[in-house]
N, C-alpha and C positions, 0 to 999 in steps of 0.2 A: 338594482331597483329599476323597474320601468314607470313610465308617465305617457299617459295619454289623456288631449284637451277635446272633450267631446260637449253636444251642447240636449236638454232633455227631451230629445225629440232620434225617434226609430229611423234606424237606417235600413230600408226596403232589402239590401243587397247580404247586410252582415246579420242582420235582427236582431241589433246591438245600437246603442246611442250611437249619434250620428255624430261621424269627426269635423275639426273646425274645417277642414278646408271643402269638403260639401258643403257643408253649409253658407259660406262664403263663395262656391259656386251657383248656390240657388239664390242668393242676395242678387250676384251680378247681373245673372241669367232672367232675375222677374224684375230687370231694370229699379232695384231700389237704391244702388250705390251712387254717390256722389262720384264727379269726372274725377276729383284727388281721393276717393278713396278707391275709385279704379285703378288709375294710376299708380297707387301704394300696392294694390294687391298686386297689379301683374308683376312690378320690382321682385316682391315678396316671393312670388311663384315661379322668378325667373333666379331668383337668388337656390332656391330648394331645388328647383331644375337640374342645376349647376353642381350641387353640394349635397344631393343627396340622392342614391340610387333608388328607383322604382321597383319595392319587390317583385318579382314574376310568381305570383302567387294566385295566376285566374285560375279558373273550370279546364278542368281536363281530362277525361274520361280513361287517361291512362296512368296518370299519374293521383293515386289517392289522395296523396298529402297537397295536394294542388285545390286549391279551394278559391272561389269568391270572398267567403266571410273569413278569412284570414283578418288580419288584427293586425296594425302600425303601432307599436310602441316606440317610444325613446329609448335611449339609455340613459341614466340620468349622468352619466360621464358628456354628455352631447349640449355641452352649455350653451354655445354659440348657435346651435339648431335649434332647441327650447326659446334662448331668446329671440329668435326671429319669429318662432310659433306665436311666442306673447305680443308681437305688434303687428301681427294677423289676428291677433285676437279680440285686437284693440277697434280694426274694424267690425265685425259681431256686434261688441258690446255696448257702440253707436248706435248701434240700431235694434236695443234692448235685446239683445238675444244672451243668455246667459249661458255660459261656459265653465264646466269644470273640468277639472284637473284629476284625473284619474291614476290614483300607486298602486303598485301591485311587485311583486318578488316575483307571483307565477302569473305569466300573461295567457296562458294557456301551452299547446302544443307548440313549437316554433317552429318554423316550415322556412324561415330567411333571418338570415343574421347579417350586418355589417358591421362596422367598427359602430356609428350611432345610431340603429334601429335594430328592432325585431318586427318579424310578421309572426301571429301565435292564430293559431287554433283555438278558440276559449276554451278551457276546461268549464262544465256544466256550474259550476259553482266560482265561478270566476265573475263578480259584476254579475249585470241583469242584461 
């Protein structure tokens, strides 16, 4: 089973709901966060940094399965990651932005795997 926490608003890049930590970059960036809910995100972001690799899943005109709108899921074996997701989330929902929680078995094509994520391709009928 995968998990991904996206919030109801289009992601320009994936043309899929938008994940929390966008969105949490456009809070910080249009200066609406608080100095400690700054503070909390960069810990947060410096924690994920740390513990979790960045798929290599851009545009690449040589590689097919190489895409922008690639797809971050969980594993849902990835507790300790999930639970740091939920107190990055916690910033969001301070600031009314609603956040859900998205399962799926097929996240799409998967084009990256580690021990606690996927990057997937959506299959057309996967979510909206």
């Amino acid at each position: 089973m995968y998990l991904r926490f996206v919030i109801p608003e289009n992601d320009e890049e994936s043309g899929r709901e938008m994940g929390v930590f966008t969105a949490g970059g456009i809070l910080n960036d249009s200066g609406q966060l608080y100095d400690y809910e700054i503070k909390i995100r960069k810990q947060i972001l410096t924690w994920f940094t740390n513990n979790l690799e960045v798929p290599d899943v851009q545009a690449s005109a040589s590689n097919y399965y190489s895409k922008p709108n690639a797809i971050s899921w969980f594993k849902s074996s990835a507790s300790t990651h999930i639970s740091k997701m939920r107190e990055y989330i916690e910033i969001l929902k301070a600031h009314d932005i609603h956040v859900t929680q998205l399962v799926t078995e097929r996240p799409g094509k998967i084009v990256y795997e580690d021990e606690h994520q996927v990057a997937a391709i959506p299959f057309k009928d996967t979510f909206k």
